[in-house]
Backbone as JSON, one array per atom type, in Angstrom:
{
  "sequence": "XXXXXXXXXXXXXXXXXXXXXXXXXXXXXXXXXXXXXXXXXXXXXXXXXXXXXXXXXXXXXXXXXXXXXXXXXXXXXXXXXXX",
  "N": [[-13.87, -95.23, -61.33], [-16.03, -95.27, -59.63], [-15.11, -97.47, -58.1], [-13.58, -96.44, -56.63], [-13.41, -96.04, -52.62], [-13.67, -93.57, -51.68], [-15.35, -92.05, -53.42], [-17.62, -93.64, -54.04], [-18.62, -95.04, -51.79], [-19.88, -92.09, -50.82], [-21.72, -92.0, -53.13], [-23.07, -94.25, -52.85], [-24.8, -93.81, -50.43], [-26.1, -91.17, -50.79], [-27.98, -92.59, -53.45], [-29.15, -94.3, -52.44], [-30.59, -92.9, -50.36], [-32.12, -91.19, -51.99], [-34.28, -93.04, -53.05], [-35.37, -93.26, -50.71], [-36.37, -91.19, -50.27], [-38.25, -91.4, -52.75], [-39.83, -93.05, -52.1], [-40.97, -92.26, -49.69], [-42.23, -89.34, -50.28], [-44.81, -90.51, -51.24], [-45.91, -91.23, -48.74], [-45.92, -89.43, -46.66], [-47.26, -86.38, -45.77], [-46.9, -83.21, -48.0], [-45.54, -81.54, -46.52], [-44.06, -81.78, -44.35], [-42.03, -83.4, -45.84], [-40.92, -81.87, -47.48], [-39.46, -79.77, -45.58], [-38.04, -81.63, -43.9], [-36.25, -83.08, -45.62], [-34.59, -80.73, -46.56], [-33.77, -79.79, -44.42], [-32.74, -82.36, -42.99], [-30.56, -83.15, -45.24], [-28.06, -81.28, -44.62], [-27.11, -82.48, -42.32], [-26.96, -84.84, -42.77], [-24.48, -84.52, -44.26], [-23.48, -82.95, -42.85], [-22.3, -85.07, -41.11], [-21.13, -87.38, -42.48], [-19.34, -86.21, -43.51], [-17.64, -85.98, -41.54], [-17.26, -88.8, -40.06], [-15.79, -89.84, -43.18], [-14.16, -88.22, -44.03], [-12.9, -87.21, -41.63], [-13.24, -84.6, -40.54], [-13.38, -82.18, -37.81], [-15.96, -82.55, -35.16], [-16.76, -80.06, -33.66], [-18.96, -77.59, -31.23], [-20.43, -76.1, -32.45], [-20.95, -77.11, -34.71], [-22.28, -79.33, -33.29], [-24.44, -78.53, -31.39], [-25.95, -76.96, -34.09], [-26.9, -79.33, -35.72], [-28.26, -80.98, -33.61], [-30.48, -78.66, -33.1], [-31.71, -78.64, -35.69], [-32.63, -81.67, -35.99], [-34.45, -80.97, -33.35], [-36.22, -79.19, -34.75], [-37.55, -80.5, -36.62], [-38.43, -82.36, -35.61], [-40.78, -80.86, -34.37], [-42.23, -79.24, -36.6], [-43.49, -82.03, -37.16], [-44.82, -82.76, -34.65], [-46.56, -80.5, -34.64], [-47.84, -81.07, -36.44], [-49.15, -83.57, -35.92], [-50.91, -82.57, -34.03], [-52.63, -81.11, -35.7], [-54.22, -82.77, -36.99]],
  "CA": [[-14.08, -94.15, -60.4], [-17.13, -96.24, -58.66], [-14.49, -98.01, -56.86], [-13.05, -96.06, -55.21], [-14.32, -96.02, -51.5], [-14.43, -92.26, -51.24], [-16.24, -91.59, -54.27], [-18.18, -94.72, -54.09], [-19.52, -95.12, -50.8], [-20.93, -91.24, -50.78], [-22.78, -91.88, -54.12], [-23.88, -95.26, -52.43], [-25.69, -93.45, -49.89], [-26.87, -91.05, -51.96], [-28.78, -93.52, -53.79], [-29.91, -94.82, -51.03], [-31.27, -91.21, -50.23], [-33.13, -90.55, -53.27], [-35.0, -94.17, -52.7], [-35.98, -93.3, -49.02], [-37.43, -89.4, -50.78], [-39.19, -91.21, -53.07], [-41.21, -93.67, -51.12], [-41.52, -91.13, -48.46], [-43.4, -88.68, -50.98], [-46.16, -91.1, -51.12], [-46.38, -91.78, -47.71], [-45.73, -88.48, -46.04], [-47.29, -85.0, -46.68], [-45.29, -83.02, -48.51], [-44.81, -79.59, -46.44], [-43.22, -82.06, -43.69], [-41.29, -84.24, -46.54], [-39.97, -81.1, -47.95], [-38.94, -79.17, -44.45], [-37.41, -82.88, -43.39], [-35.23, -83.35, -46.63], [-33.7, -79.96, -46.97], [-32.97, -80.21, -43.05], [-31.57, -83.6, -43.13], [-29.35, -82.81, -46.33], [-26.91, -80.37, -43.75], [-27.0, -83.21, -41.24], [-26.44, -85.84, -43.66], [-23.38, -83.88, -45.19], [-22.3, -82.85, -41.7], [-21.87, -86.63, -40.31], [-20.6, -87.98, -43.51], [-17.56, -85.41, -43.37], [-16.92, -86.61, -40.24], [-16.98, -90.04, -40.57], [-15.2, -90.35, -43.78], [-12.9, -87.17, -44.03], [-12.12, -86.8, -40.31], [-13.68, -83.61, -39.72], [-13.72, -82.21, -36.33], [-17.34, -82.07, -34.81], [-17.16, -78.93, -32.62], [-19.86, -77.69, -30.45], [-21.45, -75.22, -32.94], [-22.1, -78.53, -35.3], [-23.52, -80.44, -32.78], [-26.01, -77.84, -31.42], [-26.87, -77.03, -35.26], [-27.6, -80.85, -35.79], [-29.64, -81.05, -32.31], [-31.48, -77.74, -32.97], [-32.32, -79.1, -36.75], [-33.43, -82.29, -35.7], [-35.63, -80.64, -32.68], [-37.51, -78.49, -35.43], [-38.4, -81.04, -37.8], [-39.79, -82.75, -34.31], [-41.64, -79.79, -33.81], [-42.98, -79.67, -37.01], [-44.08, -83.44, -37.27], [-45.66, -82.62, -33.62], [-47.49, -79.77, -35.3], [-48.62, -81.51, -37.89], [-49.91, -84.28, -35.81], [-51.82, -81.92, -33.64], [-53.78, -80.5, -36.34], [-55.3, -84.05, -37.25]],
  "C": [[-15.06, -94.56, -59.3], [-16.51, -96.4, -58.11], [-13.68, -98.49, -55.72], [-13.84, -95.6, -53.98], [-14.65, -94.17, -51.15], [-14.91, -91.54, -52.36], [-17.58, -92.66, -53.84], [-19.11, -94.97, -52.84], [-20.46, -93.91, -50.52], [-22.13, -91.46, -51.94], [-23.81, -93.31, -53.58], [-24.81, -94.49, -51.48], [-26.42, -92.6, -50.45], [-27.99, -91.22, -52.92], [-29.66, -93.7, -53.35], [-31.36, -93.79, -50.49], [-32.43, -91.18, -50.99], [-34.17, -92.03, -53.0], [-35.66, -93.62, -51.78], [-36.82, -92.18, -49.72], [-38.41, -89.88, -51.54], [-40.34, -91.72, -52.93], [-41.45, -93.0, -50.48], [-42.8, -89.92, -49.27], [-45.03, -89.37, -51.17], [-47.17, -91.26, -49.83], [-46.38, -90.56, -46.59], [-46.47, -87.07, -46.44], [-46.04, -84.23, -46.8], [-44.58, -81.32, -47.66], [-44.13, -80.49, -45.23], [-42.23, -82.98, -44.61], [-40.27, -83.34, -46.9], [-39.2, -80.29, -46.9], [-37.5, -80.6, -44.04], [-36.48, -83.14, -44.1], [-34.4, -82.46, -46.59], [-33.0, -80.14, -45.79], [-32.09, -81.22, -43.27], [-30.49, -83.39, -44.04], [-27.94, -82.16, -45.4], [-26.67, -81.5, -42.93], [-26.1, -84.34, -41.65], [-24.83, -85.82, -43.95], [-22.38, -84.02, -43.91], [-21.28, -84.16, -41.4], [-21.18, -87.26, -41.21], [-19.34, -87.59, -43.74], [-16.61, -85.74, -42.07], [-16.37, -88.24, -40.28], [-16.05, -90.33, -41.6], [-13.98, -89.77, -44.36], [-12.18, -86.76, -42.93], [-12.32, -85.82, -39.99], [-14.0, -83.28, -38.47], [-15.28, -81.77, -36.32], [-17.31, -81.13, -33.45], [-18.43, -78.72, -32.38], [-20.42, -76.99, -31.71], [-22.33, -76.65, -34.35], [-22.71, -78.96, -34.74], [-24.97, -79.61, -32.4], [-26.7, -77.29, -32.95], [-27.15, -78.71, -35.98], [-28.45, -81.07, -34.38], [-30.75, -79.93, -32.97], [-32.16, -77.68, -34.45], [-33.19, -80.13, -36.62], [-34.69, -82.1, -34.72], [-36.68, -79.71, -33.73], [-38.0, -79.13, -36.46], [-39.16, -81.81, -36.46], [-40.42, -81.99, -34.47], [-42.67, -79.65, -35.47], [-43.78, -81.11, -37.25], [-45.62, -83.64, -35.49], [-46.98, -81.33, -33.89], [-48.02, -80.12, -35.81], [-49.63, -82.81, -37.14], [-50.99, -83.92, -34.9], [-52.79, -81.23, -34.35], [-54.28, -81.29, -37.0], [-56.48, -83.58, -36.65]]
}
């Protein structure tokens, strides 16, 4: 079941994923680690359906992937203003 490419390559990233979350917990605080993960997760999902199922990316995806990624900016710019 591994290997097949459309089981196989989502659980590869995946993986991948959970690696990046858990060095990042060390290295990140966690009220922008945890805002940044759940965000990304929809983003992640979105692009991945696209890419490997052929999903169309209409406009209301792309401005909810822009207007996700501008508010984890916004917090990370918050956060580095109250250093």
């Amino acid at each position: 079941m591994i290997m097949q490419i459309k089981f196989g390559l989502p659980f590869l990233i995946n993986q991948c994923g959970s690696l990046i979350y858990f060095y990042s917990l060390g290295e990140i605080p966690a009220h922008i680690m945890s805002v940044s993960t759940n965000s990304l997760t929809l983003v992640v999902t979105m692009i991945t359906e696209s890419l490997l199922f052929g999903e169309k990316m209409n406009a209301r995806k792309l401005l909810g992937i822009t207007l996700t990624i501008v508010g984890i900016g916004l917090v990370i710019l918050e956060n580095e203003g109250s250093k």
